[in-house]
N, C-alpha and C positions, 0 to 999 in steps of 0.2 A: 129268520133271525134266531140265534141261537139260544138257549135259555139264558149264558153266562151275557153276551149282549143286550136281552128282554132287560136282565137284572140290573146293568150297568145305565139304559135309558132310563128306568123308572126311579131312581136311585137317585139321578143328576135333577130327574123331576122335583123330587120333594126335598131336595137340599136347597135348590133354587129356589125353592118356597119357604121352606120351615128351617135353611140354614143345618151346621152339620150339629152342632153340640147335643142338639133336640133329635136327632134322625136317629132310629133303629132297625133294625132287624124287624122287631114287629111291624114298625112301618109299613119295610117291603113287602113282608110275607102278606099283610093285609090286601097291600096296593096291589099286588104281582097274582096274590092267588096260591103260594109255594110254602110249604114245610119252613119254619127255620133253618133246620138242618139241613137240607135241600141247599142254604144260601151259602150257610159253611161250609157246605161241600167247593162251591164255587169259589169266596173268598171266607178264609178260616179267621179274618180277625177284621176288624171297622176299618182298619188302615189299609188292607189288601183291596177292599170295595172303595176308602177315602180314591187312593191313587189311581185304578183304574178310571174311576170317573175325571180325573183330571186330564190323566193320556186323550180320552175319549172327549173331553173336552178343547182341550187343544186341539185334538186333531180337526173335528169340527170344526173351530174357529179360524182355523189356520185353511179348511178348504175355502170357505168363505170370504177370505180374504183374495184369496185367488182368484175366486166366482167376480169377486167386487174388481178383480185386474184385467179381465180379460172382458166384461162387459162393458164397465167405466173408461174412457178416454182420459178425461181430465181429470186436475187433482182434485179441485169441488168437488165432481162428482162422487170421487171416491169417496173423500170427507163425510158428506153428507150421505153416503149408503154408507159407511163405516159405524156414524153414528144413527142408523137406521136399524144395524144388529141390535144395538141396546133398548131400542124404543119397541123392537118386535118381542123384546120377552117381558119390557114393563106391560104391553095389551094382554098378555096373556097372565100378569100377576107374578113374572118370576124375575129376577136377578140376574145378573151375568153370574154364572157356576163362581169362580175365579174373585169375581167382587166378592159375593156373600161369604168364600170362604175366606178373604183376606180380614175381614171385620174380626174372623175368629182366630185369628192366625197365632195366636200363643197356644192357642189350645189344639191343633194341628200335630200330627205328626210330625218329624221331620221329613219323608218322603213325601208327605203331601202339602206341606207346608212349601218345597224347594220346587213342587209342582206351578204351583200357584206364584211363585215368581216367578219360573219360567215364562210362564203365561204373560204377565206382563213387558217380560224383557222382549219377547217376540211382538207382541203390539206397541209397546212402542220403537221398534228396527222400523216396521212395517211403516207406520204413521211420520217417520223420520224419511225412508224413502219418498213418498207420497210429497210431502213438503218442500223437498228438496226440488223433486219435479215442478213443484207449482210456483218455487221459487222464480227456476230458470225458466217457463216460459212468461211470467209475471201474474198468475191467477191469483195468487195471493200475495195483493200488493204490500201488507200492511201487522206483517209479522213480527210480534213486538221482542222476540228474545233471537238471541245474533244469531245461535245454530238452531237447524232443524232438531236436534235432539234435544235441548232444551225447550223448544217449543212442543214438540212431542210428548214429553212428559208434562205439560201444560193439560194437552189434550184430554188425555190419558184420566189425570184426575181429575179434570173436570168433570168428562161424562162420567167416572167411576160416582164420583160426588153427586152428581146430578141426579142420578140412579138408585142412589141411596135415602138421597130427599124424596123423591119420587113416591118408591115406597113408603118409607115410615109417614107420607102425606096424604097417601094412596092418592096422589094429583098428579098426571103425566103430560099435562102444562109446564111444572114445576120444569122438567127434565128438557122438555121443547123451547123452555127460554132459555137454559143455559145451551143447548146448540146453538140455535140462534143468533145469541149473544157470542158467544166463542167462534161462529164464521163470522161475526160481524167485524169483528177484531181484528182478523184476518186480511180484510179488504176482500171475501171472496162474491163472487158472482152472484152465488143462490147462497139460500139459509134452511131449506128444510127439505131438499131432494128434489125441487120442480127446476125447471132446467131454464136457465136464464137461455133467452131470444138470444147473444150475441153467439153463445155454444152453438145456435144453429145456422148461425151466418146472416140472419136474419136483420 
């Protein structure tokens, strides 16, 4: 890994934790090990480190969603590893990148600020596809808003919401009932990633 990528992981780490307004430079050089200047070298102002870490987030997020298409069959399925992303970095005490910075999002650049709603826009296309499938084979019998893209954006803030309570409660029950709750709405199969008997023909 390259120094400019070490930089960009460790970076996404303690935003996810400490949020960006609070994050610096000293930060990294502590976390990382590296010269300030060193960091300049790489990104010369907080906004050129803001935006790589979003690029690098999305892209991230965006293989994972792929990882979740090509393993996942059904729309449940997906659902419930979709909302399995978010629940993997409340165990570890961090945020979705993209939430945390949304909270701050006046205080954003604009490049990093149109990062972060990109982000969004592609999870919910993605979460809009997925529903749509579950529509048409009937997994999700019980879908309360007419299009998948409204419903998707149900989604969406939900677990953002969910996630946010979570932390400031530091309880990740808190976030497990609103999944829960949100397949239950749905009419879908499972509720927290164990694979309902009918999935297996069973």
């Amino acid at each position: 890994m390259s120094t400019r990528e070490a930089l960009v992981q460790r970076a996404i780490g303690i935003v996810r934790r400490a949020g960006y307004a609070g994050f610096s430079y000293a930060d990294l050089s502590d976390a990382i090990g590296i010269r300030k200047a060193s960091i300049h070298h790489h990104f010369p102002s907080k906004e050129d480190l803001g935006l790589a870490m979003v690029v690098r987030y999305r892209r991230d997020f965006a293989q994972e969603l792929a990882s979740i298409e090509r393993h996942r069959t059904h729309a449940v399925q997906r659902l419930a590893a979709y909302a399995g992303l978010y629940r993997a970095g409340l165990e570890q005490g961090s945020g979705c990148l993209c939430g945390v910075l949304a909270l701050e999002i006046s205080l954003l650049p604009t490049s990093v600020a149109d990062g972060v709603r990109a982000f969004f826009d592609e999870n919910e296309k993605w979460l809009e596809h997925v529903l749509a499938q579950g529509r048409r084979t009937g997994e999700l019998r019980r879908l309360r808003h007419p299009t998948a893209a409204q419903q998707a954006h149900v989604i969406l803030a939900t677990l953002q919401g969910a996630m946010v309570m979570a932390r400031a409660r530091q309880d990740i029950e808190i976030f497990d009932e609103a999944a829960r709750g949100l397949m239950a709405t749905m009419g879908a199969w499972c509720v927290s990633g164990r694979r309902d008997e009918r999935e297996d023909g069973q």
